[in-house]
N, C-alpha and C positions, 0 to 999 in steps of 0.2 A: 504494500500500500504506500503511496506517494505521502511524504510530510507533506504541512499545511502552514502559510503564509496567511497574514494577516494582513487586510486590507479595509481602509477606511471609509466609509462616507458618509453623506450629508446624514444628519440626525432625522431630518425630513425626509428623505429616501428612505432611510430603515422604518420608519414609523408608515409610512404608508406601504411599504414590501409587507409588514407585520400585519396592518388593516387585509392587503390583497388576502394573504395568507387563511387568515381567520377567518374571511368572508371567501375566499372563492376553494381554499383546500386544497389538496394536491402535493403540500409540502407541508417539512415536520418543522423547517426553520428560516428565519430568514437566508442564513447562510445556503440551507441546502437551496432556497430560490437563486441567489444570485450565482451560484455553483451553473446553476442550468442554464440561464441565460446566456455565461458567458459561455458552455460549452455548445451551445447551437448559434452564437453566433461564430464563434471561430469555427465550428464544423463548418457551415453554411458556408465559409469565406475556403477555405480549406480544399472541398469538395468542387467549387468552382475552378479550384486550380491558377486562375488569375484574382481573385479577389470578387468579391460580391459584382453581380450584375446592380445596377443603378437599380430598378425593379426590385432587386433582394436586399438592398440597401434600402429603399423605401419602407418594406415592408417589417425590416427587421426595428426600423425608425418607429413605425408607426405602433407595432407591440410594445416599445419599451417606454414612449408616450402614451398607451394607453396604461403603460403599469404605474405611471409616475414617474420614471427615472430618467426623461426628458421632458 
């Protein structure tokens, strides 16, 4: 199993990841939500091979503004 890094942010981003959380489900922690996020955007980018299509860049845009974190 991989160690684990510590990463910051906004107090307001953790507080509404935590709302998402408690109201929509699916994850046991904030951490474990931001864990996923970023592993399907870097998949997403990955997969492409060149880097996100402007369309999967939108999209991945427009998820992470609808979770609060833009």
């Amino acid at each position: 199993m991989a160690g684990k890094k510590c990463v910051e942010i906004r107090e307001d981003l953790y507080e509404k990841a935590k709302r998402f959380i408690e109201e929509q489900g699916g994850f046991q922690s904030v951490e474990e939500l931001v864990e996923f996020l970023l592993e399907e955007a870097l998949s997403a980018e990955e997969a492409s091979g060149q880097g996100m299509s402007k369309e999967d860049e939108e999209k991945v845009k427009e998820r992470l503004r609808a979770l609060g974190y833009i």
